[in-house]
gemmi code that builds the backbone of each chain (N, CA, C; Angstrom):
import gemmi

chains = {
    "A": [
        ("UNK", (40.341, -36.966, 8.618), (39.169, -36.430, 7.912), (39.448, -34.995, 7.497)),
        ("UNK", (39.293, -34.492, 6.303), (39.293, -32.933, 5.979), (38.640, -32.346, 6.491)),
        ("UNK", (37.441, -32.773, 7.160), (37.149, -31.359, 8.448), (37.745, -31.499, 9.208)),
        ("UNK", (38.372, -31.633, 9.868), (39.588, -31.613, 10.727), (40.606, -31.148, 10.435)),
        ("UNK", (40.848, -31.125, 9.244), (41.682, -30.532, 8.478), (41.793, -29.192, 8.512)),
        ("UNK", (40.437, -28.964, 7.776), (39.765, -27.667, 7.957), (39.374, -26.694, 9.253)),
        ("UNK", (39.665, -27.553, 10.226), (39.514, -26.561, 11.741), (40.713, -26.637, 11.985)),
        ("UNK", (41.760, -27.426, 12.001), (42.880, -26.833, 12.367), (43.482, -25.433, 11.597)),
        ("UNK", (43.182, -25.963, 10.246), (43.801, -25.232, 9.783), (43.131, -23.744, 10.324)),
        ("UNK", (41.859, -23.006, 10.260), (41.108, -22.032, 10.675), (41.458, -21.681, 11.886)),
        ("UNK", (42.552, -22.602, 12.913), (43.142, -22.121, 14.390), (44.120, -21.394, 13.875)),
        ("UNK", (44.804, -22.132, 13.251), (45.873, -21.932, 12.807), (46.437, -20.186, 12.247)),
        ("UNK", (45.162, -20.036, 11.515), (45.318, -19.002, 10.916), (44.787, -17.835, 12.025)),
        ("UNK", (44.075, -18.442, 12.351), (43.369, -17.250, 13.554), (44.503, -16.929, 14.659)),
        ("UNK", (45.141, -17.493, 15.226), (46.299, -17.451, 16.259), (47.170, -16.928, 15.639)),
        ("UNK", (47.749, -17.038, 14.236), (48.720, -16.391, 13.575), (48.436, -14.745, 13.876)),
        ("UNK", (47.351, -14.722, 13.446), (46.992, -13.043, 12.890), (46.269, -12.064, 14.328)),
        ("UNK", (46.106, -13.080, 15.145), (45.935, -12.457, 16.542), (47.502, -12.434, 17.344)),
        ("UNK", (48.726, -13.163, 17.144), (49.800, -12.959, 17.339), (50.536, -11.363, 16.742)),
        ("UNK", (50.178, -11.903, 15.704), (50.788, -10.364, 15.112), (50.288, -8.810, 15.383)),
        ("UNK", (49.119, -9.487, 15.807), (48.051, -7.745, 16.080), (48.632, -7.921, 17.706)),
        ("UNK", (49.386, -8.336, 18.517), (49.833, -7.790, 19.774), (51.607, -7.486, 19.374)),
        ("UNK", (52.285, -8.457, 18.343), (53.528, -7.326, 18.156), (53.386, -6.566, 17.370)),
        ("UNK", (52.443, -6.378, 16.279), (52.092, -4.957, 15.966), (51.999, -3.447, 16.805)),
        ("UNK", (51.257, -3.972, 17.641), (50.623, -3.175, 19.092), (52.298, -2.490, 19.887)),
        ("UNK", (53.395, -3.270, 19.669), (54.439, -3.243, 20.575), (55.584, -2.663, 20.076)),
        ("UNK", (55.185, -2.815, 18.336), (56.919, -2.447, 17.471), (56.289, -1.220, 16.831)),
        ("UNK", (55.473, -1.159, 16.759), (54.397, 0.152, 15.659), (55.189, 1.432, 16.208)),
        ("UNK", (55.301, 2.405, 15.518), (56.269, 3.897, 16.508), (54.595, 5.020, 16.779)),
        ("UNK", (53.203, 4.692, 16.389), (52.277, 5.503, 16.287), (50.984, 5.356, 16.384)),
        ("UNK", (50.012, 6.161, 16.797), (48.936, 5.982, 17.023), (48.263, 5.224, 15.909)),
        ("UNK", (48.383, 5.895, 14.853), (47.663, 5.162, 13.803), (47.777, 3.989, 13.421)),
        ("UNK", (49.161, 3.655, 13.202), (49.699, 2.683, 12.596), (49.699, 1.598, 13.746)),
        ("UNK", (49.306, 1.576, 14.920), (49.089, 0.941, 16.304), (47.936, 0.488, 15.753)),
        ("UNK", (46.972, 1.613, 15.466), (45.506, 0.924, 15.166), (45.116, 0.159, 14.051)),
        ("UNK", (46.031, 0.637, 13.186), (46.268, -0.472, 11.462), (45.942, -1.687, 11.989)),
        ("UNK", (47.206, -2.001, 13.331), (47.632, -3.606, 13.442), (46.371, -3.768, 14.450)),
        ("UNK", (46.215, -3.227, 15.599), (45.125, -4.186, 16.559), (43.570, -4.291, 16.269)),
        ("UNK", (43.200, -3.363, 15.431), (42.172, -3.564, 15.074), (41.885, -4.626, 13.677)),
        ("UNK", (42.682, -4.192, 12.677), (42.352, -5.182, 11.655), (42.597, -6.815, 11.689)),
        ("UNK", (43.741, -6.751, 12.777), (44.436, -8.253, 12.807), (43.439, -8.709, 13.531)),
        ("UNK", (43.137, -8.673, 14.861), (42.052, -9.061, 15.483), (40.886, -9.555, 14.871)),
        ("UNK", (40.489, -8.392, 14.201), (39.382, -8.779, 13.207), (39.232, -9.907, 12.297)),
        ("UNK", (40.098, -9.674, 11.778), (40.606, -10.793, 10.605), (40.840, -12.353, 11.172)),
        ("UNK", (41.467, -12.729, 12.506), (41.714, -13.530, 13.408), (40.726, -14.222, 14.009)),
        ("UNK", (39.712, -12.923, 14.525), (38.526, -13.551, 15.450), (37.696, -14.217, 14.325)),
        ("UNK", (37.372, -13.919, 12.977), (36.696, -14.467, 11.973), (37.083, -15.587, 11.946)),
        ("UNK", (38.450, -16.195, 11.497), (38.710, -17.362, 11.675), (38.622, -18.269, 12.829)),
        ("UNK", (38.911, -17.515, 14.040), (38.715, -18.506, 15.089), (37.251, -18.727, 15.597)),
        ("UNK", (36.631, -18.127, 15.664), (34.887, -18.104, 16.023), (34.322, -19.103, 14.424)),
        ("UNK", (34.782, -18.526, 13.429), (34.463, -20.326, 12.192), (34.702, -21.080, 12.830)),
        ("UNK", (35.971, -21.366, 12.888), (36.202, -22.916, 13.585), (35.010, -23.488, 14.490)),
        ("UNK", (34.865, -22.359, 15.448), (33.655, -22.869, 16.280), (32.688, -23.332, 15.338)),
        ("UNK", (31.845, -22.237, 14.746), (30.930, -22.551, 14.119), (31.355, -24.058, 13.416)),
        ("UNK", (32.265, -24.174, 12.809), (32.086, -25.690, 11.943), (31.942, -26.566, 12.822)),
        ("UNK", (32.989, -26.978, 14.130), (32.183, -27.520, 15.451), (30.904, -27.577, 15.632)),
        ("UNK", (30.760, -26.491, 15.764), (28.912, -26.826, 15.712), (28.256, -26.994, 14.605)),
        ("UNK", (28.328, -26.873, 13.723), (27.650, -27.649, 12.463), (28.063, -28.992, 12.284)),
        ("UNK", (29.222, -29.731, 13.067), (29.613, -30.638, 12.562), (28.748, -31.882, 13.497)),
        ("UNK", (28.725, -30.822, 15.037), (27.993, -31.838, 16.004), (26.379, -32.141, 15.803)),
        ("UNK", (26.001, -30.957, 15.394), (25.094, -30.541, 14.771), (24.629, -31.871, 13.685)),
        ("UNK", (25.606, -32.308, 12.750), (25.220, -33.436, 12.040), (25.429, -34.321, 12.258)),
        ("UNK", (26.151, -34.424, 13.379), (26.071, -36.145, 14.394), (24.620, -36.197, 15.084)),
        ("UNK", (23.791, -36.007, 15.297), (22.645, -35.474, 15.682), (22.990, -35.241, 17.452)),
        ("UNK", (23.849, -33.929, 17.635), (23.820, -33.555, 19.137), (23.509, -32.163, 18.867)),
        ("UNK", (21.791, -32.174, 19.802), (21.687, -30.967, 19.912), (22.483, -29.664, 20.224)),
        ("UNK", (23.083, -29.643, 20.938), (23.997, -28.473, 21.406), (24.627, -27.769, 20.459)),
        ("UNK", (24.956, -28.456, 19.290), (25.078, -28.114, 18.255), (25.458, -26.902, 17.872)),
        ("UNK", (23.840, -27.082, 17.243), (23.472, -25.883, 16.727), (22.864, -24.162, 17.468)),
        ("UNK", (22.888, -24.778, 18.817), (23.688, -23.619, 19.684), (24.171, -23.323, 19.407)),
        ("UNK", (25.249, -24.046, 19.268), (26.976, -23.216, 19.567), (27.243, -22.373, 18.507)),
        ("UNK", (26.558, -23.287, 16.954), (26.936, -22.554, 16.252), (26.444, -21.144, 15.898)),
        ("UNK", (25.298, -21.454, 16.117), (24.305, -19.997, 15.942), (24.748, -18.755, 16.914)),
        ("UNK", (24.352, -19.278, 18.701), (25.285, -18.284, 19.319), (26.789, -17.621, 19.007)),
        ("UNK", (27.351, -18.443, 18.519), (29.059, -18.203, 17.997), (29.120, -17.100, 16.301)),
        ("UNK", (28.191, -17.654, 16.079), (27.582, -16.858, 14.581), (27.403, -15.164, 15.096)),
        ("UNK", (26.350, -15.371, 16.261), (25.716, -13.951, 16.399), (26.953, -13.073, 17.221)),
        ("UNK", (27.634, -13.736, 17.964), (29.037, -12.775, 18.515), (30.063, -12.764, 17.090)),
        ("UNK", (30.076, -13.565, 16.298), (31.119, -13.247, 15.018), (30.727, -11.545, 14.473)),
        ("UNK", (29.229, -11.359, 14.166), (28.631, -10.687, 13.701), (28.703, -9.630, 14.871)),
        ("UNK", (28.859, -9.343, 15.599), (28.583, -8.214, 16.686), (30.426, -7.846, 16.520)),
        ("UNK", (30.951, -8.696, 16.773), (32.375, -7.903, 16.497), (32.625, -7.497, 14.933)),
        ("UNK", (32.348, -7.486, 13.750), (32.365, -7.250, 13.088), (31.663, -6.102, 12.451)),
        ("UNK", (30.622, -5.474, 13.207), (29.824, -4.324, 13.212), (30.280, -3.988, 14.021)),
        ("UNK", (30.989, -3.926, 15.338), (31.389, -2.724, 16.093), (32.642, -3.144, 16.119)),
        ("UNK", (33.865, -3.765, 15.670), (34.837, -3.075, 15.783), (35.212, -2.116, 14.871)),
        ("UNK", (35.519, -2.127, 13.135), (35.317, -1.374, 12.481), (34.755, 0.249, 12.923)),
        ("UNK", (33.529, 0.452, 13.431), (33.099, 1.698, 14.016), (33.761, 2.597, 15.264)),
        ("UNK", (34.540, 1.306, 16.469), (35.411, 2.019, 17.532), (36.342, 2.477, 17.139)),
        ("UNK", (37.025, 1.805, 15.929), (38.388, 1.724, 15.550), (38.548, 3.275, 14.896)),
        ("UNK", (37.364, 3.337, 14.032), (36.553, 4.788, 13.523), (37.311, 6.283, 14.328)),
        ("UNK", (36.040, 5.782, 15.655), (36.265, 6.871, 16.744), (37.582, 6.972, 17.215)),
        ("UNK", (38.089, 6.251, 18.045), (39.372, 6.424, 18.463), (40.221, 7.314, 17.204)),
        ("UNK", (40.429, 6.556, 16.047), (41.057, 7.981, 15.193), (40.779, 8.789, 15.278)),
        ("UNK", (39.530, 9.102, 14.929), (39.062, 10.647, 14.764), (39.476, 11.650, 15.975)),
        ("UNK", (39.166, 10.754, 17.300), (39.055, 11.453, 18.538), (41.002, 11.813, 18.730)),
        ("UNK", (41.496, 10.312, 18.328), (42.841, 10.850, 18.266), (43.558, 12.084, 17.729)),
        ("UNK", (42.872, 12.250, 16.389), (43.606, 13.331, 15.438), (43.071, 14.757, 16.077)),
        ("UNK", (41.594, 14.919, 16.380), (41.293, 15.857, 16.838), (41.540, 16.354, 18.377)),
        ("UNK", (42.272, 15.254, 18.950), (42.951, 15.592, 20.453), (44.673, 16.337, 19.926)),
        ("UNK", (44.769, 15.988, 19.620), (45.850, 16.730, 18.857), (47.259, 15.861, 18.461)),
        ("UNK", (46.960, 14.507, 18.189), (47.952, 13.985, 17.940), (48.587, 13.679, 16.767)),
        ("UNK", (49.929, 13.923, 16.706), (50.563, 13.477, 15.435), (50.866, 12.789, 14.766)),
        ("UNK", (50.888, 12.632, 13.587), (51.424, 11.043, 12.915), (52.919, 11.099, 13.673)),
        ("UNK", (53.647, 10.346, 13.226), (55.030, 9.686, 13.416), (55.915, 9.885, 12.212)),
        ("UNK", (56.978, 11.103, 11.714), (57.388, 10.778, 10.473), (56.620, 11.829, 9.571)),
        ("UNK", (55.896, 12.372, 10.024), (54.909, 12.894, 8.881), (55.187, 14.068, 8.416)),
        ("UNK", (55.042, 14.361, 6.909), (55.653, 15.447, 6.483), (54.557, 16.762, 6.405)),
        ("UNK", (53.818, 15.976, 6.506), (52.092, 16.950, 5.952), (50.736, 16.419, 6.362)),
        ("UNK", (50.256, 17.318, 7.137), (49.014, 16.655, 7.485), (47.894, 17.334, 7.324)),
        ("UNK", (47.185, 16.714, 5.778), (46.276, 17.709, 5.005), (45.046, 17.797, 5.888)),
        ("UNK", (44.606, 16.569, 6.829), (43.636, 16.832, 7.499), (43.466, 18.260, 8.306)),
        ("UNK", (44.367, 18.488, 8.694), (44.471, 19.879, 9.671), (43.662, 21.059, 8.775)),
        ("UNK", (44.042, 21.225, 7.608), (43.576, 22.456, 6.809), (42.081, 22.439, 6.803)),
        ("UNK", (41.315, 21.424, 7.120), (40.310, 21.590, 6.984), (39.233, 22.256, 8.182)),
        ("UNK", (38.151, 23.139, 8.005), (37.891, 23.483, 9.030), (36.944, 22.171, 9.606)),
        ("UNK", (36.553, 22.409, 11.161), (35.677, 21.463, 11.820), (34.797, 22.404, 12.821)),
        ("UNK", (33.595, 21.189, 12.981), (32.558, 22.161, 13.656), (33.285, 22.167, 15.301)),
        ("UNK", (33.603, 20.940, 15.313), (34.023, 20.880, 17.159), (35.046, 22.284, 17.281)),
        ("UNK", (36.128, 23.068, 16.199), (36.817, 23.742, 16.791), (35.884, 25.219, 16.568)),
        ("UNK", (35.329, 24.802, 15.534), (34.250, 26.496, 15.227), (33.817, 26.674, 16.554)),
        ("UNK", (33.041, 25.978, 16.950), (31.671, 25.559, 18.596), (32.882, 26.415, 19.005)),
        ("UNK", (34.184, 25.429, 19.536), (35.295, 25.979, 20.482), (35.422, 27.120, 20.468)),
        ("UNK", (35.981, 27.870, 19.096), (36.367, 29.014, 19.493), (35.607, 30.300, 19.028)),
        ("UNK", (33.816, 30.132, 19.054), (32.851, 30.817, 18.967), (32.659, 31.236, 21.066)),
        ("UNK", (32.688, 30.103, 21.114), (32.711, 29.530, 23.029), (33.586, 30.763, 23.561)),
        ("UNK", (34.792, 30.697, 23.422), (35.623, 30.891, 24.154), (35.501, 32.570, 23.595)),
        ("UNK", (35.285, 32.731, 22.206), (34.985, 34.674, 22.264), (33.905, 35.300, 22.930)),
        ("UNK", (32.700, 33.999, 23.248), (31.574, 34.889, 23.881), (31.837, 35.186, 25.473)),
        ("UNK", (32.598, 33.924, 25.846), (33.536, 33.827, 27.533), (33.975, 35.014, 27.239)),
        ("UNK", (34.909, 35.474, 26.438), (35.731, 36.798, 26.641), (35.052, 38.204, 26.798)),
        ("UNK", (33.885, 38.076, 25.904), (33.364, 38.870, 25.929), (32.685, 39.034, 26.868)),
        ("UNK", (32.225, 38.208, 27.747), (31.333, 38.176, 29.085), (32.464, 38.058, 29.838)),
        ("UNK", (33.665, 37.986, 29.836), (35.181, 39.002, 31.330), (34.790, 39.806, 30.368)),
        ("UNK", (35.070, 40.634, 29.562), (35.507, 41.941, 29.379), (34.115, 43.071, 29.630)),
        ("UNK", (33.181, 42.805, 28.842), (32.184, 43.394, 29.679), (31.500, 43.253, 30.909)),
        ("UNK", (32.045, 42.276, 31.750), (31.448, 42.476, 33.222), (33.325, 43.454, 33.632)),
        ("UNK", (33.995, 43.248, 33.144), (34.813, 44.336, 33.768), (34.773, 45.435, 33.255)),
    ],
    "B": [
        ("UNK", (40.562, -45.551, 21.087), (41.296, -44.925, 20.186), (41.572, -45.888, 18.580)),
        ("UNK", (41.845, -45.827, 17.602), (41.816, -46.213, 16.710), (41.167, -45.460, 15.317)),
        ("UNK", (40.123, -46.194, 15.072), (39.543, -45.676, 13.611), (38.484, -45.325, 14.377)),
        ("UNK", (37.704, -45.563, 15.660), (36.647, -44.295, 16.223), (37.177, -43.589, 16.596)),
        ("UNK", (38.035, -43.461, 17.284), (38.430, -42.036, 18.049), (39.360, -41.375, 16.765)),
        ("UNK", (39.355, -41.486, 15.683), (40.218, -40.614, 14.242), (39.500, -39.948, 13.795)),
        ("UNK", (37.886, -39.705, 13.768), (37.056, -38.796, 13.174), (36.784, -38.014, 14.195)),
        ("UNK", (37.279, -37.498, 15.470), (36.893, -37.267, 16.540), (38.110, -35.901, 16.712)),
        ("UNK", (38.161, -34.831, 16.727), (39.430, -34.020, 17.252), (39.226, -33.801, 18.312)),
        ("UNK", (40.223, -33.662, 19.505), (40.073, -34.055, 21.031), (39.928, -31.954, 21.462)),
        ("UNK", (38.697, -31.429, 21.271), (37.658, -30.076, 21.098), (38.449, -29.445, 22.844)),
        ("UNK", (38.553, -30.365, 23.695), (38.912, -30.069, 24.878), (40.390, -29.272, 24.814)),
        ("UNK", (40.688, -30.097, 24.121), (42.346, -29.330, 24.648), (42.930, -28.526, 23.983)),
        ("UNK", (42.432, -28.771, 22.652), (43.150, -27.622, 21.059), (42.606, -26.387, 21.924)),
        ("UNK", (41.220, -26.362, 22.262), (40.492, -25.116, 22.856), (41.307, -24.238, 23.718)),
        ("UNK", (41.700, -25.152, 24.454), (42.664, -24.969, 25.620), (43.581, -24.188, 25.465)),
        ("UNK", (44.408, -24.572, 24.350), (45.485, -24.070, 23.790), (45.377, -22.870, 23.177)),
        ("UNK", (43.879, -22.443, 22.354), (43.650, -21.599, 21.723), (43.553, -20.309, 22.869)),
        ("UNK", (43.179, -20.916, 24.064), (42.932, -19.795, 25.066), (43.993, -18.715, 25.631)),
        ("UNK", (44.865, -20.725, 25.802), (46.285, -19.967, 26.395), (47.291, -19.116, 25.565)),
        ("UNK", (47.053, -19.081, 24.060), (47.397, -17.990, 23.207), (46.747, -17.646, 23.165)),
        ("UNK", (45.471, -16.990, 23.665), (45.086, -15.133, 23.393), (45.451, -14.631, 24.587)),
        ("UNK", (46.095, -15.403, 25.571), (46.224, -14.470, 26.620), (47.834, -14.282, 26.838)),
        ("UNK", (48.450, -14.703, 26.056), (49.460, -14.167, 25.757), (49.812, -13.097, 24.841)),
        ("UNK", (48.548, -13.196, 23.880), (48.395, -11.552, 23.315), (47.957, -10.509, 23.908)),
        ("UNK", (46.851, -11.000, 24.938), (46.541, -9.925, 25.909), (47.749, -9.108, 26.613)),
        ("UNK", (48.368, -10.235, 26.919), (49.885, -9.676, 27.872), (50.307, -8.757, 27.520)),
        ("UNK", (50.518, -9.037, 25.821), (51.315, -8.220, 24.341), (50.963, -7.011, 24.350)),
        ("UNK", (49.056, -7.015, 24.387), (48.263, -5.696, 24.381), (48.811, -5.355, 25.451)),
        ("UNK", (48.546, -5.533, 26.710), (48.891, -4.984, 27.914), (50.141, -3.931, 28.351)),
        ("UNK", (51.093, -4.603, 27.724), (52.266, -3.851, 27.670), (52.311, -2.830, 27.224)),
        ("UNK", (51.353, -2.583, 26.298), (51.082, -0.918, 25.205), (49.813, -0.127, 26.269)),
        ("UNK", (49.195, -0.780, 27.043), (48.537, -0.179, 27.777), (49.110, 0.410, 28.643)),
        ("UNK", (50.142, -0.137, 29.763), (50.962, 0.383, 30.470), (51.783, 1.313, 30.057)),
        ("UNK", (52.347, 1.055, 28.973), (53.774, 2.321, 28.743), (53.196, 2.867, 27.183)),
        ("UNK", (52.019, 3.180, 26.927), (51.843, 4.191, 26.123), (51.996, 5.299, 26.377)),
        ("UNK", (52.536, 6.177, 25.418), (52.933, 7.540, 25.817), (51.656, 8.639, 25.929)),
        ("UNK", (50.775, 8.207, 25.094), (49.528, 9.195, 25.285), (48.289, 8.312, 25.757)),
        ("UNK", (47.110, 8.790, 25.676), (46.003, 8.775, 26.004), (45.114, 7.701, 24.944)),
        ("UNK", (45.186, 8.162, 23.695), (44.821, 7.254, 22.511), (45.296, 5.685, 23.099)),
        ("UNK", (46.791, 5.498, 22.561), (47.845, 4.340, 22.489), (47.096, 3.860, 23.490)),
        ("UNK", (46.518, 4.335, 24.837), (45.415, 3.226, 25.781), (45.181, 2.276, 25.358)),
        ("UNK", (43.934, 3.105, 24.948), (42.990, 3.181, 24.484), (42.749, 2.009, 23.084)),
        ("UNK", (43.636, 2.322, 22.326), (44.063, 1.540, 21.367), (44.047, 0.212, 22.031)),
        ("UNK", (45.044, 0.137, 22.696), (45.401, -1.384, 23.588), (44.099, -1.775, 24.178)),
        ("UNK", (43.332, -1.443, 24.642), (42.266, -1.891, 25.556), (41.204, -2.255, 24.576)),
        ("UNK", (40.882, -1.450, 23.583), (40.132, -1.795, 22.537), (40.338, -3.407, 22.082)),
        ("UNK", (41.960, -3.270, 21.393), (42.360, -5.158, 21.100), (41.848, -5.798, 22.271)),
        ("UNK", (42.210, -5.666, 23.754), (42.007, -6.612, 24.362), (40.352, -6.984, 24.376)),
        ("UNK", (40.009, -6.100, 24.170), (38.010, -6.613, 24.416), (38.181, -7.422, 23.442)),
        ("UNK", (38.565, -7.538, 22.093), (38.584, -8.025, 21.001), (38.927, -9.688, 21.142)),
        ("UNK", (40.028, -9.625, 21.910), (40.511, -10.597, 22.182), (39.888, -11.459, 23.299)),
        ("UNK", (39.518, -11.232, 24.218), (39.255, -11.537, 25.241), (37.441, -12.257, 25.043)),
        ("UNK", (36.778, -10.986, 23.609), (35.530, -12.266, 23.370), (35.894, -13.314, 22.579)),
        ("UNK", (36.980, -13.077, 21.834), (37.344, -14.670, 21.386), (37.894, -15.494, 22.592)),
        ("UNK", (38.086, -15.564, 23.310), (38.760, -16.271, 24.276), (37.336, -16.832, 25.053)),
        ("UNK", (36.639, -16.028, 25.398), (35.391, -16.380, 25.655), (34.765, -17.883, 24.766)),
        ("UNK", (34.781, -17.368, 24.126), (33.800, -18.111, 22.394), (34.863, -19.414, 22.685)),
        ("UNK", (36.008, -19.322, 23.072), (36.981, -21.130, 22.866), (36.908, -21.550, 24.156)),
        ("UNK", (36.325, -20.664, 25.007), (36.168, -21.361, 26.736), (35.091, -21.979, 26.658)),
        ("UNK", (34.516, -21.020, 26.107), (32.718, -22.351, 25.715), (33.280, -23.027, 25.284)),
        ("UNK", (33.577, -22.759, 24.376), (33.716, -24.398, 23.312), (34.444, -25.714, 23.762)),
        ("UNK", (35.803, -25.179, 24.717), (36.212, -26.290, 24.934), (35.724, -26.652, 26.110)),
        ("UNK", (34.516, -26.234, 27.095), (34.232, -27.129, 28.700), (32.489, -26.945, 27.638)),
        ("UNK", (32.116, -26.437, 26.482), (30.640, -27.159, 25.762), (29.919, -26.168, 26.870)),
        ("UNK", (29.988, -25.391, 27.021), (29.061, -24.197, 28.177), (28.715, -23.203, 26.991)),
        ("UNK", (27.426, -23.252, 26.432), (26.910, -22.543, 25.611), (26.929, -20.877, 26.024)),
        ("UNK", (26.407, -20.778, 27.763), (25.797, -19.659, 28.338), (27.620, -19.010, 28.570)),
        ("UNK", (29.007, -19.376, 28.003), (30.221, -18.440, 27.743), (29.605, -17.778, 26.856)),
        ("UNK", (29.278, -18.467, 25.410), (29.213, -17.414, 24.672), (28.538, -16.336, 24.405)),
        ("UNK", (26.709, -16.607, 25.656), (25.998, -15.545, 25.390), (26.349, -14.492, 26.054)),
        ("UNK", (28.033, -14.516, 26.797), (28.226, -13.777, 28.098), (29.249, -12.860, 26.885)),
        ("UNK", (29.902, -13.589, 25.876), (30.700, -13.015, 24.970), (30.008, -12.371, 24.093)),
        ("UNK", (28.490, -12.076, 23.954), (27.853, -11.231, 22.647), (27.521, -10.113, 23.939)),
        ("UNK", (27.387, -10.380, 24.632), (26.925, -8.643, 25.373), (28.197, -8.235, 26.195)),
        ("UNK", (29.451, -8.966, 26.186), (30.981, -8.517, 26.040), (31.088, -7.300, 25.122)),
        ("UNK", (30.694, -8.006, 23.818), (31.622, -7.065, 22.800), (29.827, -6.092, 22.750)),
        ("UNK", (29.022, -5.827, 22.936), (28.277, -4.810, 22.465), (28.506, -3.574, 23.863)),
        ("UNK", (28.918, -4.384, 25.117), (28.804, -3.099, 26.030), (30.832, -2.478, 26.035)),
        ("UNK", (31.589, -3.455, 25.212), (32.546, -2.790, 24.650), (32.597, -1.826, 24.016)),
        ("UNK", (31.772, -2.483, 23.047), (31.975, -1.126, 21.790), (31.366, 0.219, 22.211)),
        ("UNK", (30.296, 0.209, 23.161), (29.735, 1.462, 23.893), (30.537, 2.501, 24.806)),
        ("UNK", (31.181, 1.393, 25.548), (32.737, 1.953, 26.591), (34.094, 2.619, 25.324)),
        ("UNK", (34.203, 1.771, 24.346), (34.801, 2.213, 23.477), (34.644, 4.177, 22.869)),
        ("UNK", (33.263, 4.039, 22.543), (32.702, 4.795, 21.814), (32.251, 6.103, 22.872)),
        ("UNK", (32.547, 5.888, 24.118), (32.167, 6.856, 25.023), (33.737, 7.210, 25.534)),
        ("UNK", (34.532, 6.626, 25.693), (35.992, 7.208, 25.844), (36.641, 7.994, 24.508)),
        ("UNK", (36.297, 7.248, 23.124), (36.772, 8.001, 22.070), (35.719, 9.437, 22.112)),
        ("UNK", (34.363, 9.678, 22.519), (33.807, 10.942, 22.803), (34.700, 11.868, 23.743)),
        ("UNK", (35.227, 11.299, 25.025), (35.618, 12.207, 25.676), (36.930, 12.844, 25.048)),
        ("UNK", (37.777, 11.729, 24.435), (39.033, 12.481, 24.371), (38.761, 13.570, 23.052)),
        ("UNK", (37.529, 13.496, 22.398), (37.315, 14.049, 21.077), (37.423, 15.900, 22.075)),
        ("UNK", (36.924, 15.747, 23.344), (36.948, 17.271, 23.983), (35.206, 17.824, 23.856)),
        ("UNK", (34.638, 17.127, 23.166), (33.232, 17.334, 22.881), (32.226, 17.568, 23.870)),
        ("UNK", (30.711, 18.192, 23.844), (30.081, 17.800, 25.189), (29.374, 16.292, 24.420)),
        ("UNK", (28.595, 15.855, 25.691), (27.932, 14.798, 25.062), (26.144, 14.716, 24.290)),
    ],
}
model = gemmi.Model(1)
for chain_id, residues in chains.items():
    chain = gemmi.Chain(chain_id)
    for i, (resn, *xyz) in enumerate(residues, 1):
        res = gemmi.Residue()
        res.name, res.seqid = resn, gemmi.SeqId(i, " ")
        for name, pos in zip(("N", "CA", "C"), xyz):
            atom = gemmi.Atom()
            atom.name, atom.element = name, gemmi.Element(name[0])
            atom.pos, atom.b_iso = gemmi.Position(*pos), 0.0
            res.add_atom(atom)
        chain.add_residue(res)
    model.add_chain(chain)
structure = gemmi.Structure()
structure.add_model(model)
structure.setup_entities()
């Protein structure tokens, strides 16, 4: 039957691209380019493999077994929850990366730096009023 | 088995299989967790594995038909992304 067809094939593809987002993870030389592979592959992977479910459950769903449409709906609403928050962690971790002070790999220029930011203004507004409170208590 | 059991894909065991490859990616992740050189590269790794690990969830239901895996896999990935989002705060150096 071509739905059957159609869920293998949707494993298929999902296991591929979740394979590659862990040797991505392993051959990558860099932070960033680490996060290229485990976040997008995953992503891209879990979509296909959580479908599959869902067509499972739409399919039992039209054999008339309730459970069904459980599965599929619950399986629907976790598709959708990883898809709104991974995108956004994947976010942070860069940001938090670049601004912890890490480097690309290879990199000749890193225009982000030139720019000013509030976290280092705060910082080093902080650290002149500290000085100024040692130097005038001494 | 025959022409009933041909419209039928045997949900138990493909599942099975689907499981026992994500946790061989986990392994994959794992390895970058252990011997990352910084703090991020963790971080990074641990992130995939939540990733992975609610799909693995989502095919454990599916293949033993236990609906209450997957509602265990939607508040997986939301108190992930929070743990996520509170470690990428700290290393940012920020207060909270």
């Amino acid at each position: 039957m071509i739905f059957d067809l159609i869920i293998y094939m949707f494993i298929g593809i999902g296991i591929f691209f979740n394979v590659l987002a862990g040797i991505g993870l392993l051959r990558f030389p860099d932070v960033y380019t680490r996060l290229h592979a485990g976040t997008k592959c995953t992503t891209f992977g879990s979509i296909f493999l959580i479908g599959s479910v869902v067509l499972i459950g739409l399919k039992m769903w039209w054999e008339n077994d309730t459970n069904g449409s459980v599965l599929a709906i619950h399986s629907a609403i976790a598709l959708i929850a990883i898809l709104l928050t991974n995108p956004v962690g994947a976010h942070a971790i860069a940001r938090a990366a670049h601004r912890s002070g890490v480097e690309p790999a290879n990199a000749v220029i890193d225009e982000l730096k030139e720019k000013p930011m509030k976290k280092t203004k705060k910082k080093t507004t902080r650290n002149k009023e500290k000085n100024e409170e040692q130097t005038g208590g001494d | 088995m025959g022409t009933e059991d041909n419209r039928m894909i045997d949900i138990n065991s493909t599942y099975m299989f689907v499981v026992i490859a994500l946790a061989l990616c986990i392994v994959l992740a794992l390895i970058r967790v252990i011997r990352g050189p910084t703090a991020p590269d963790r971080v990074v790794g641990v992130d995939t594995i939540n990733t992975m690990v609610i799909v693995a969830m989502v095919a454990f239901g599916t293949a033993y038909r236990e609906v209450i895996y997957i509602d265990v896999a939607i508040v997986y990935a939301l108190l992930s992304f929070i743990s996520t989002l509170f470690i990428a705060k700290y290393l940012e150096g920020g207060e909270f």
